[in-house]
N, C-alpha and C positions, 0 to 999 in steps of 0.2 A: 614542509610546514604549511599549515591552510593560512588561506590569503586573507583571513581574518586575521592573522596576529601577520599580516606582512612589517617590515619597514617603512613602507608610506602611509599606513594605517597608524603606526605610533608616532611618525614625525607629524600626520596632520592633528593627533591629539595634543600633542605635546605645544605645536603651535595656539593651541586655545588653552592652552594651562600655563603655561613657560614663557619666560625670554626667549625672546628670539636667539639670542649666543648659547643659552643653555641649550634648546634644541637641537641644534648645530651640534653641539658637542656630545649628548645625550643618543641622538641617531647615531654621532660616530662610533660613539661606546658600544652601543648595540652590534653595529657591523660587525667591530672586533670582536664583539663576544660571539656570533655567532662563526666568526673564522675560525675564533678559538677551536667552537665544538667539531667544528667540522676536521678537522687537523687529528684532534683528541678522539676523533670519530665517538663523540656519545650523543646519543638522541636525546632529543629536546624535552622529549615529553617523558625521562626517566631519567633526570637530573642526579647521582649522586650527593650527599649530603658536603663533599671538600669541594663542590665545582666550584663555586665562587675563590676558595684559594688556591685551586691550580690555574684559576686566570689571570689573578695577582700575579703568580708564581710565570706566568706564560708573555708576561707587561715586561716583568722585572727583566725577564730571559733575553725581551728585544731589544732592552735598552731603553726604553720609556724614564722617562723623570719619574720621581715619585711622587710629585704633583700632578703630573700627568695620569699616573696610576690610578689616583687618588681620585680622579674624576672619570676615569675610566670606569673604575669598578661603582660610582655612584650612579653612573649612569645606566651599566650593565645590570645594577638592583633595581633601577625604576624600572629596569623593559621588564624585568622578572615580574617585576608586582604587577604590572599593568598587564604581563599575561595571566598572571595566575588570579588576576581581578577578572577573566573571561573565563578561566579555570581550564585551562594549558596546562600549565606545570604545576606540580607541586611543591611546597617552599624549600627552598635552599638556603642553607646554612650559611651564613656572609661571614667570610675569613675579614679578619682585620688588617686594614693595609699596613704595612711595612713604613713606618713613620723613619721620615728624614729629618736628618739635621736640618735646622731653620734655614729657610733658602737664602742663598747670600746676594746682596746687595750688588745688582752690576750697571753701575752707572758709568756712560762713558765722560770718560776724562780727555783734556787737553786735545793732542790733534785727532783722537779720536770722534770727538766732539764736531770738531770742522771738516772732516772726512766726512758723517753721517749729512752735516748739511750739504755741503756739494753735491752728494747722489743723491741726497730727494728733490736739491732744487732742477734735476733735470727732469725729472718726471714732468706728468701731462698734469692740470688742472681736472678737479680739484683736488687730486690725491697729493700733490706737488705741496699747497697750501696745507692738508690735514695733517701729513706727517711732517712737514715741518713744525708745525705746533706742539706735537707730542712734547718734545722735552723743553717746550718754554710754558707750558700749562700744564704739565702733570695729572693729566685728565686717563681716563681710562678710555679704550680706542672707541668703546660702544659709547661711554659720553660724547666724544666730541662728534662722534658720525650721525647723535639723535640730536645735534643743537640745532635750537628753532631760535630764528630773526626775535619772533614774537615773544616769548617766554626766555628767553638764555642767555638776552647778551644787553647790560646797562653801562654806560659812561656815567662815572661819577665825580665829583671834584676831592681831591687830599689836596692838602697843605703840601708846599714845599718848604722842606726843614730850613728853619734858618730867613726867612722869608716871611712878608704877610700876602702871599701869592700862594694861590692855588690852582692845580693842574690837573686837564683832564684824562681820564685813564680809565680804562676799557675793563673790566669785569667779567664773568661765566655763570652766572646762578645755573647750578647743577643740583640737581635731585638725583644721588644716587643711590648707595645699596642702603636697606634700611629706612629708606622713607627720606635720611638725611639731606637737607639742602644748605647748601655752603655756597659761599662767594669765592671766584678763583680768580686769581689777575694775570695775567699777561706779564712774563718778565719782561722789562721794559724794552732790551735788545730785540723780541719778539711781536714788539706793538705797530713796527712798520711793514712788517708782511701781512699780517691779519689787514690793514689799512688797504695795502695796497692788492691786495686777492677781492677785498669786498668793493673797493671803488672800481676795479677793470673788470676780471673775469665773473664774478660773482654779478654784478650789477648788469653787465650788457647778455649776459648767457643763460640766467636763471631769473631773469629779475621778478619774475611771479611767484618761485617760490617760496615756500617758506622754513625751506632748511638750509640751513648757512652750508651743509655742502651737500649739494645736491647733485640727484643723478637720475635716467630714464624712469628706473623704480622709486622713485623717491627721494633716500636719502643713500649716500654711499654705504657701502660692504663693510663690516670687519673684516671680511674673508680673506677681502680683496687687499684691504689695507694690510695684514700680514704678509700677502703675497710680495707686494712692494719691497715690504721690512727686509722678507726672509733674500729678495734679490740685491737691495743695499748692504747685506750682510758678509756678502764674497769679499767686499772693495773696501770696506769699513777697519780700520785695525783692532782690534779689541780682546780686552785678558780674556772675557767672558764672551757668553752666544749673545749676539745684540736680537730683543725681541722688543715687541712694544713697550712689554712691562718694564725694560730693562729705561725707555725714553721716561717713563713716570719715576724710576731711582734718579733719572740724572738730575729730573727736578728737583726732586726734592732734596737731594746732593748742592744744585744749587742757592736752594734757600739758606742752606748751614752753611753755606761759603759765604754768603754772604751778610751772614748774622740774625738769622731771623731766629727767633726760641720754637724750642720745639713743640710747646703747646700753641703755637699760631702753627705751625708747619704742620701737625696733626688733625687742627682743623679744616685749612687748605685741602689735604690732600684728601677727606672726609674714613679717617678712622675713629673708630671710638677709644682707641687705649694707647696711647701714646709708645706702649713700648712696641705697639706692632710698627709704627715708623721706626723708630729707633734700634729694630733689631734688624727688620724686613728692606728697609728703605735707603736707610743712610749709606752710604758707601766710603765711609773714611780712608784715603791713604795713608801713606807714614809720612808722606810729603807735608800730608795735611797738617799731621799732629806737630811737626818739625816746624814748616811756617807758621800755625800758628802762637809756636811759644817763641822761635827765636825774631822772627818778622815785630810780633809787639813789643819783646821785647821784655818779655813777662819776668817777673821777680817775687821773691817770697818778702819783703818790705819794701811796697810800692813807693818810687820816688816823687816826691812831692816838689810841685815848681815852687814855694817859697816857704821860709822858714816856718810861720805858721800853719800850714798842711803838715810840713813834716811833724813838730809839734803832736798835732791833734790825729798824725798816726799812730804814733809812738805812745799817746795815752790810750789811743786805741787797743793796741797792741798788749799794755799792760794790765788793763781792763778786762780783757777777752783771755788770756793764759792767764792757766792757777798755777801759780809759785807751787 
């Protein structure tokens, strides 16, 4: 192949067009497309019109997720375009990916949960601090690795319920996919590591910069931060692969344990359709379903603490059902 359509030729475009994570993954795409052809030995520059489905077909073969796939082969169509925009090849017929069932929710539960913090609290600073945050912020890895001092992070005062006392508590303003900017909180079990990373290591180590977690280049890796992931994942017990995305379900698994509705929990986590948390996000057990009806204590005519409540259920009741 001429060193005009090389791999570093399209990661340095991609770099001025792209995310920097799509890049990343956009380049990978390509590698593997071009291992593909070489494997399949067909020349580049005489594409059959099924190529793009025998590399689906060649993803599926390896075992790739179909998420995986799915960005594989969007990536393997950009290199396409972007050579045949120098007029390399000529267009190839894009197979359509092999659509999965909805990916299922893998939030780690109970000592799973305390397993993951153990192994990251042993890592080095600042990786040590970032992925411990994962599943008390339900941030995406690329949000929390771009947060800035200046722009990302406000203390604000709420109420405490029951109280005319109000209390401070620590925030995210994130601007993520779609332009969307949402405010994210700190579960509260997670308000004294962020505390205590920014007053020690953060403050005596970085104190100039201005990304909450910084490093030589700048700010920390995604890359880097899955590497971590993928080594906590040996020692970790879990039904499911623990991956970043899996620390963003625990969150949000979180928030339904702990009663939050799901249209706050949709806008936290910055989706626009409620049913992609609810399908994608939530990780219900049976335990769940089980404590939450028998733990409340739930009933089909709610007991009222005095005769009047029960009264004005019971007209309720009569009210509401048609004879």
């Amino acid at each position: 192949m001429s060193d005009e359509f090389s791999i570093e030729k399209f990661s340095a475009h991609l770099g001025r067009v792209r995310a920097e994570n799509t890049r990343i993954k956009y380049v990978d795409a390509a590698n593997h497309f071009l291992k593909f052809l070489q494997e399949s030995r067909l020349p580049f520059d005489r594409l059959p019109p099924q190529t793009m489905g025998n590399f689906v077909a060649w993803l599926m073969a390896k075992d790739f997720a179909p998420r995986s796939v799915h960005v594989y082969k969007a990536g393997a169509c950009y290199y396409l375009r972007w050579c045949e925009g120098h007029g390399l090849v000529p267009p190839v017929l894009h197979a359509d990916t092999p659509k999965a069932a909805a990916p299922v929710p893998n939030a780690l539960q109970g000592e799973s949960i305390l397993a993951y913090l153990r192994a990251a609290s042993k890592l080095d600073e600042p990786f040590r601090t970032a992925l411990l945050l994962l599943p008390y912020t339900g941030l995406r890895s690329n949000e929390l690795a771009t947060l800035s001092l200046k722009h990302s992070i406000r203390k604000v005062a709420l109420p405490v319920a029951g109280t005319n006392r109000h209390q401070e508590h620590i925030v995210f303003i994130i601007r993520g996919k779609g332009g969307l900017v949402r405010l994210v909180p700190i579960l509260m079990d997670g308000v004294p590591i962020f505390l205590s990373y920014m007053k020690n290591w953060r403050q005596h180590v970085h104190g100039d910069s201005d990304w909450v977690f910084p490093s030589l280049a700048g700010h920390i890796s995604t890359r880097t931060m899955r590497h971590h992931c993928a080594a906590i994942r040996k020692t970790v017990p879990s039904p499911g692969k623990l991956t970043l995305h899996s620390l963003r379900d625990t969150y949000a698994t979180a928030l339904w344990k702990n009663g939050v509705d799901m249209a706050t929990m949709t806008k936290v986590l910055g989706h626009k359709d409620v049913k992609t948390t609810y399908a994608h996000y939530l990780d219900v057990q049976d335990s769940d379903v089980l404590g939450a009806i028998v733990q409340r204590d739930a009933r089909l005519v709610l007991q009222a603490p005095s005769a009047e409540r029960a009264g004005q259920a019971v007209a309720y009741l009569r009210n509401t059902i048609p004879r």
